[in-house]
N, C-alpha and C positions, 0 to 999 in steps of 0.2 A: 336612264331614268325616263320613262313614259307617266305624263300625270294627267289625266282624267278630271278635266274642270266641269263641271256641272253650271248653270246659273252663267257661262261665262261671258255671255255679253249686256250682262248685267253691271252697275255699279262696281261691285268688288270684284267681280270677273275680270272685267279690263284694266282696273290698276292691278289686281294681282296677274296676269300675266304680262302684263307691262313690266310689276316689280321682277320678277323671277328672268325674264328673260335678259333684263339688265342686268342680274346680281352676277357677277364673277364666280361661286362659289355653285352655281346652276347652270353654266355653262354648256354642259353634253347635256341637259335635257330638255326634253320634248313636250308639248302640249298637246292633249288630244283636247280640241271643244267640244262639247255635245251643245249644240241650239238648239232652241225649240221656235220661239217664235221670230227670233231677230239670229242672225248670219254673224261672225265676224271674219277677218279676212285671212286666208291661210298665208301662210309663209314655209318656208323649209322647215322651220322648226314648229310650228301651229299645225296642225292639221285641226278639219272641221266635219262634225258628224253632227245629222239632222235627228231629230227624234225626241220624242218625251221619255221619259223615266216611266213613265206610269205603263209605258211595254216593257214586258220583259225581255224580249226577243232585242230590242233595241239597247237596254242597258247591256245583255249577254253580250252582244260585239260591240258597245264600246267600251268594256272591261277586259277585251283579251289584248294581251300583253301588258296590260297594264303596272305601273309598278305601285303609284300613289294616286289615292282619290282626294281633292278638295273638293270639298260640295259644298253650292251654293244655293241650286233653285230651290224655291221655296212660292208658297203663293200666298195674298192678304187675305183679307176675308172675302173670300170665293166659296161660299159653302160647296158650288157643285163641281171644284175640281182638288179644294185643296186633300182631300184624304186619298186620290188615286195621287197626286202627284207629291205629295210632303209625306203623307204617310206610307203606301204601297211602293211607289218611288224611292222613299230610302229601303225599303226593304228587299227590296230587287237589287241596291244596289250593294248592301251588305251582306244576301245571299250569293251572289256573282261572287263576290271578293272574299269569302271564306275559301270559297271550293280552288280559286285561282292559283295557280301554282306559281305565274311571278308577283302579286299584291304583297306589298309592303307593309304599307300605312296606309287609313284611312284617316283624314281630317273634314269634320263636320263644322259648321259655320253653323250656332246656334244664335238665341236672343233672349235679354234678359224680360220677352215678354213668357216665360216661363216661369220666372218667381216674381209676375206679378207686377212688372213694371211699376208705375205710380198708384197703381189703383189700392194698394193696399198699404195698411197704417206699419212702420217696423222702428223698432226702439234700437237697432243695433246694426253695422253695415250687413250689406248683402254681401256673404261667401258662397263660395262652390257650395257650403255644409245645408245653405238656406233650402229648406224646405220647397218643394214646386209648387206652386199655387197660378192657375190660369187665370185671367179675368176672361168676363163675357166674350163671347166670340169665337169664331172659329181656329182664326190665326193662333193667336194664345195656344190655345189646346195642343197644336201641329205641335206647337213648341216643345210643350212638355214631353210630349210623344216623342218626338226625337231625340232628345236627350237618352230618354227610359228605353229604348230600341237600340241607342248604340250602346248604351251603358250595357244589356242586356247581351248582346252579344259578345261583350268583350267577357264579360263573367261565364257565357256558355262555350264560347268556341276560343279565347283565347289570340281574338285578335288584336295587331295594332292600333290600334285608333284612341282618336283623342276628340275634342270638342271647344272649339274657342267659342264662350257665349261673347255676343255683341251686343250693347245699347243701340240707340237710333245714328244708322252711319250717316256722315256726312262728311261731301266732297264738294269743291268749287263754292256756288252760292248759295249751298243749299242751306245753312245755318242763315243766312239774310231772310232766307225766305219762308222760313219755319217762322219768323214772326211778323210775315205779312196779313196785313187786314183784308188783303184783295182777294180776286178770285184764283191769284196766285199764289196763293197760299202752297206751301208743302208741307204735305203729314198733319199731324195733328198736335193741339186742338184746331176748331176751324172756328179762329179768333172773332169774325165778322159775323158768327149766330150767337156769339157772346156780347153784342153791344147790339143797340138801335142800329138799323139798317144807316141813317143819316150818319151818327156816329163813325160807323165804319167806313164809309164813303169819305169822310174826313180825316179818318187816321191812314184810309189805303193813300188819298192823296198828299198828306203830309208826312210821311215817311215814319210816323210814329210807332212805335213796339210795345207789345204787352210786358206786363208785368206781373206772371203769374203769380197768385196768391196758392199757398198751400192750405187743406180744411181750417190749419189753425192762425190762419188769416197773415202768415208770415210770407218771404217770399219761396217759393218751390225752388227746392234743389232736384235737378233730373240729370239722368246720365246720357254720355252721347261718347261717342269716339270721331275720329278723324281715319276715312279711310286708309290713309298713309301707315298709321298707326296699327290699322287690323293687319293689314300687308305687312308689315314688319311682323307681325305677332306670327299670321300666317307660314311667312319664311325660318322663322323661328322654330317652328315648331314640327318643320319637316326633317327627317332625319334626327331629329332629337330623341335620343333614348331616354330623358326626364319626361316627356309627353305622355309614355305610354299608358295608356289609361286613365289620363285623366281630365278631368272640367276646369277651364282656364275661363277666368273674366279680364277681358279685355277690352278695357275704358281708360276715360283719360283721369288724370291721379285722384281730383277732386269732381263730384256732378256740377254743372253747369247750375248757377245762383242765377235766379232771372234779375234781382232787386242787384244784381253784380254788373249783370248784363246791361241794365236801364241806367246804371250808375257810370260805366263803362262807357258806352255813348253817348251818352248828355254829355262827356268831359273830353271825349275825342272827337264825337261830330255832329253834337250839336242837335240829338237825336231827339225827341220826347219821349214819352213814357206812360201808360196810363195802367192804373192795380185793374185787374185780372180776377176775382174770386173765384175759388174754385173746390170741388170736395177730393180733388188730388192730396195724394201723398209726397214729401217730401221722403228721398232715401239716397242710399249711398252706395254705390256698388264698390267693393274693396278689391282691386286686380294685385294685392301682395306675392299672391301662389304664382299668377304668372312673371312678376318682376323674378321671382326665387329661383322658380325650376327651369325658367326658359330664358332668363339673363334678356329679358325684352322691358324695354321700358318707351313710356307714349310721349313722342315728342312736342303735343298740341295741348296747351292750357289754355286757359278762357281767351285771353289777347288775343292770340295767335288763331284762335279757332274764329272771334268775329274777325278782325284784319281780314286774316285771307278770305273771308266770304266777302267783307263788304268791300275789298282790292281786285277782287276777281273782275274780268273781264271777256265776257264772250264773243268769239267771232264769228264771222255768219256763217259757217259750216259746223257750229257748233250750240245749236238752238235749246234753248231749255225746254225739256221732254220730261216729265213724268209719268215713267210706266208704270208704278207704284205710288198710293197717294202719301205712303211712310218709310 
């Protein structure tokens, strides 16, 4: 088994071949990396290939031999690379892997900014069956596109592949800091243009957290997973003959409550809180299909998802870098 990591010195990159390489059950197989802008390190079993996706000549040799693709790279909103590298990019890399004579499975890493993340109003959970609806922006768009590209292949040529859509992932601190006031904020919203500059200057120094309000003035329910959690999904769903063709959400059981969240640290550390309005949507993404057909279930609920961001502990060879602002 030769798999073909895309994105992989990325966030999900490096827990997922960390996970695989430790799984007992993956043991004879290999990693090829393709990087583009960051390196990670070979080993006997890692090999490392330089290149973008948006060459074809580059995706063609690092598809041969290949057995399985997990794709990861993906770009934000970059109006001026993201359709050569998220859109032409997968398409390189799904043409390579039809014609291939050892390709297996393909598995795509998708996002639930495809149906819309919060921007949009839904009376009912979000299923695989949910309609794709983009919001503004580039990124969004990719998303959909990628979906309808691999979906589209598999109905023309009959390939394997599947698709595990993701909410917003998070590893180590990065939930601590999705509701920072400061200029360390990660991802969005960007809490400190939502308050008087003074205000934010107060909450970044007293360690306070929003509390987002949804349009109808309640608190916002939004989805998130736990890297650990897509990695199992991921592992999951290699060599699984229930995969074949299909759209997996993979999130953790219930979306993250902010008014849970605010309630949750006032009672364990003493945190503040201050409402948030906002013309977001409250929604629910339902990961049923994937507990079903792929016997995966997410071991991080809300506790456990602040805990271990606000127990996390970095060392000094381990600085907080954000190559992406979400």
């Amino acid at each position: 088994m030769l798999i073909l990591v895309t994105g992989a010195t990325g966030k999900v990159g490096q827990h997922f071949i960390a996970g695989l390489i430790g799984e007992p059950r993956f043991a004879r197989a290999r990693i090829r990396a393709l990087c583009h802008n960051r390196v990670c390190d070979e080993t006997d079993r890692i090999e490392v290939m330089r290149g973008s996706i948006a060459d074809r000549d580059v995706v063609a040799a690092a598809l041969n031999g290949v057995t399985h693709v997990v794709h990861l790279a993906t770009c934000k909103e970059t109006p001026a690379d993201v359709m050569d590298v998220t859109v032409k990019g997968l398409f390189w890399l799904l043409e390579e892997f039809r014609t291939s004579s050892s390709a297996q499975q393909f598995i795509l890493i998708g996002g639930d900014a495809a149906i819309g993340h919060f921007f949009y109003r839904n009376d009912k959970p979000l299923t695989e069956d949910t309609p794709h609806r983009a919001y503004p922006g580039c990124y969004a768009l990719s998303k959909v596109l990628e979906e309808v590209m691999l979906e589209q292949f598999v109905i023309q040529y009959g390939i394997n592949a599947c698709c595990l859509r993701a909410p917003w992932i998070m590893a180590k601190d990065d939930f601590r800091y999705s509701l920072s006031f400061g200029d360390d904020v990660f991802g969005g919203p960007d809490w400190k243009t939502m308050v008087s500059t003074e205000d934010a200057k107060k909450y970044a120094r007293d360690g306070t957290v929003p509390l987002l309000l949804d349009a109808d003035g309640r608190p916002l329910k939004r989805n998130f997973v736990h890297v650990d959690d897509l990695v199992a999904a991921i592992l999951a769903a290699i060599d699984n003959p229930r995969s074949a063709g299909q759209l997996f959400n993979i999130c953790m059981d219930r979306p993250v409550d902010y008014g849970e969240v605010a309630d949750y640290l006032a009672r364990t550390r003493g945190v503040g809180s201050v409402a948030i309005p906002s013309r977001f949507h409250s929604n629910w993404l339902d990961n049923s299909k994937a507990k079903y057909l792929l016997g995966w279930r997410p071991g991080y609920d809300l506790e456990l998802l602040i805990d271990s961001a606000w127990q996390y502990e970095r060392s000094e060879d381990d600085p907080r870098i954000v190559w992406y602002p979400g």
